[in-house]
C-alpha positions as CSV (number, residue, x, y, z in Angstrom):
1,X,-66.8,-0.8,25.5
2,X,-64.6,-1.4,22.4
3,X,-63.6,1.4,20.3
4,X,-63.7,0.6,16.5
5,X,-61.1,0.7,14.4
6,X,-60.4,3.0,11.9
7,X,-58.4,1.4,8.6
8,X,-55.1,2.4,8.6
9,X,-53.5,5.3,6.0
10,X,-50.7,4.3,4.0
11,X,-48.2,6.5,4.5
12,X,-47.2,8.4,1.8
13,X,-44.0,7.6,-0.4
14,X,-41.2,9.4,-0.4
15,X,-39.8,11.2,-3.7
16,X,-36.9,8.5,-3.6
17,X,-39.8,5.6,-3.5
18,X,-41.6,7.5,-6.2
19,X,-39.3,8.1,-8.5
20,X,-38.1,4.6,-8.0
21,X,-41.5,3.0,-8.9
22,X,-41.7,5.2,-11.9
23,X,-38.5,3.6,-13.2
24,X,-39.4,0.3,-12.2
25,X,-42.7,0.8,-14.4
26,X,-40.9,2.5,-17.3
27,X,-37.3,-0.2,-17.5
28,X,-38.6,-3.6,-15.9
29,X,-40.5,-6.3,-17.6
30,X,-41.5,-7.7,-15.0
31,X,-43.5,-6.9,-11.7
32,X,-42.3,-5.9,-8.5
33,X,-43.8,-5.7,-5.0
34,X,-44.5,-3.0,-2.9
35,X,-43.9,-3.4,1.3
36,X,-43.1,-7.5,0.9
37,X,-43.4,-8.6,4.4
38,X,-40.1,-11.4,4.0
39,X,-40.1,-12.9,7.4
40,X,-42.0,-15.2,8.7
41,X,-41.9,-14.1,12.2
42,X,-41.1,-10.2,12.2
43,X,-43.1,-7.3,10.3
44,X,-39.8,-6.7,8.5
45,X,-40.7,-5.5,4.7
46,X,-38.6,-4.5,1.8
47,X,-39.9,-1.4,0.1
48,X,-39.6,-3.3,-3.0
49,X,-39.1,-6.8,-4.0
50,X,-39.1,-9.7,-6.7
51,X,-39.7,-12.3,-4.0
52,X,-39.1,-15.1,-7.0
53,X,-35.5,-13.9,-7.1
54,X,-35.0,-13.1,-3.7
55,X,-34.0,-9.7,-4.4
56,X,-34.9,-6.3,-2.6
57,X,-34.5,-2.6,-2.6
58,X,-34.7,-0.5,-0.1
59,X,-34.6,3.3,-0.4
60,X,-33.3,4.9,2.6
61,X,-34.6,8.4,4.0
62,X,-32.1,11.4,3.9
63,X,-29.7,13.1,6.3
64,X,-30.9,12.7,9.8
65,X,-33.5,10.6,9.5
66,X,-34.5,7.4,11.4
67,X,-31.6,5.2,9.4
68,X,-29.0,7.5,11.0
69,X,-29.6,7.4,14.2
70,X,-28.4,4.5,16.7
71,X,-31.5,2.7,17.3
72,X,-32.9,3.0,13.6
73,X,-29.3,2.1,12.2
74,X,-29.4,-0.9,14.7
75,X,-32.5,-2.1,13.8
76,X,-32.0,-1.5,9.9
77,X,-28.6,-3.9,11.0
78,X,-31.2,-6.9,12.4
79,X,-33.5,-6.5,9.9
80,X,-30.8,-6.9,6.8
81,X,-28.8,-9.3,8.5
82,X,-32.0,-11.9,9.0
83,X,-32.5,-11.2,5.3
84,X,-29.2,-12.0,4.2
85,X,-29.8,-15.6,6.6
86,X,-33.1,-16.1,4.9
87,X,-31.5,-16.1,1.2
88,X,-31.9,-12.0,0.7
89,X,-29.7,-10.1,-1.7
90,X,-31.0,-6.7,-0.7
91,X,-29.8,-3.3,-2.5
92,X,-29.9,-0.3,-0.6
93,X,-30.2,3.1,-2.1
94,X,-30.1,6.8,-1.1
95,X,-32.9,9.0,-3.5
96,X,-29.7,10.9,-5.1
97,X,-28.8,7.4,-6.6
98,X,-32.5,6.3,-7.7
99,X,-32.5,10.1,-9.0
100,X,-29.0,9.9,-11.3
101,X,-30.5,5.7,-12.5
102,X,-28.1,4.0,-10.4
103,X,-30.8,2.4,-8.9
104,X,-32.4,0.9,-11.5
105,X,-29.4,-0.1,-13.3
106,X,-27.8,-2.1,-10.3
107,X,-31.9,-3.3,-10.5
108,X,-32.0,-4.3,-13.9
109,X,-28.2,-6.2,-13.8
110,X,-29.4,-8.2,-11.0
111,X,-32.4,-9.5,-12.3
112,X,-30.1,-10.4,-15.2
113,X,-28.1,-12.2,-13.1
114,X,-24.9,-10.5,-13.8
115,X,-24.8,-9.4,-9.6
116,X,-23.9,-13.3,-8.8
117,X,-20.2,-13.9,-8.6
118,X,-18.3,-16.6,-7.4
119,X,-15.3,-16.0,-5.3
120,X,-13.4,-18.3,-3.7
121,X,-12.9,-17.9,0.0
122,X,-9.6,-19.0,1.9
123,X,-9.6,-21.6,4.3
124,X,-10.3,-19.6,7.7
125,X,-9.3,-21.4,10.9
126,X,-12.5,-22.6,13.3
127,X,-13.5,-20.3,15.4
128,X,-13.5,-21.3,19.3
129,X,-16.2,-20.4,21.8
């Protein structure tokens, strides 16, 4: 016998998330998404996103939390490096700096486009295998 399923709670935000939303609302013009699922293979998601820029935020959790410890830190690693492979400029932020408007400054000059620089890269030697 098959036990039904009961719908899933969302998880509640964390201050950092909702302060962050609460700027987002306030300074941007323009919407965001919440929990963008971005790869088409894992259940990797950005806490927030503008998936027509390819940019995302993610607010990381305080001292001692998941982020900070090996495995978490490791995974956070896969996770932003298959963003940055998939086209991903992601901005990571602690709740001090969404707190002080770092956050939504950095936010704001991205989707201005003043966060794309050019820089020219010296020739590197291949690398053998």
């Amino acid at each position: 016998m098959k036990r039904k399923q009961t719908p899933k709670i969302p998880k509640a935000l964390s201050p950092g998330e909702e302060a962050f939303a609460l700027h987002c609302g306030i300074k941007l013009q323009m919407a965001f998404v919440r929990e963008w699922q971005f790869h088409p293979e894992r259940k990797w998601r950005f806490d927030f996103a503008w998936p027509s820029h390819k940019l995302a935020v993610e607010i990381e959790g305080g001292n001692g939390g998941r982020h900070q410890r090996r495995y978490g830190f490791e995974g956070d690693c896969h996770k932003y490096n298959a963003a940055a492979l998939l086209g991903w400029r992601v901005l990571r932020y602690t709740t001090a700096m969404v707190m002080d408007g770092t956050a939504i400054n950095q936010v704001l000059e991205a989707l201005r486009g003043g966060a794309t620089v050019d820089v020219a890269l010296p020739d590197l030697p291949a690398c053998r295998r």
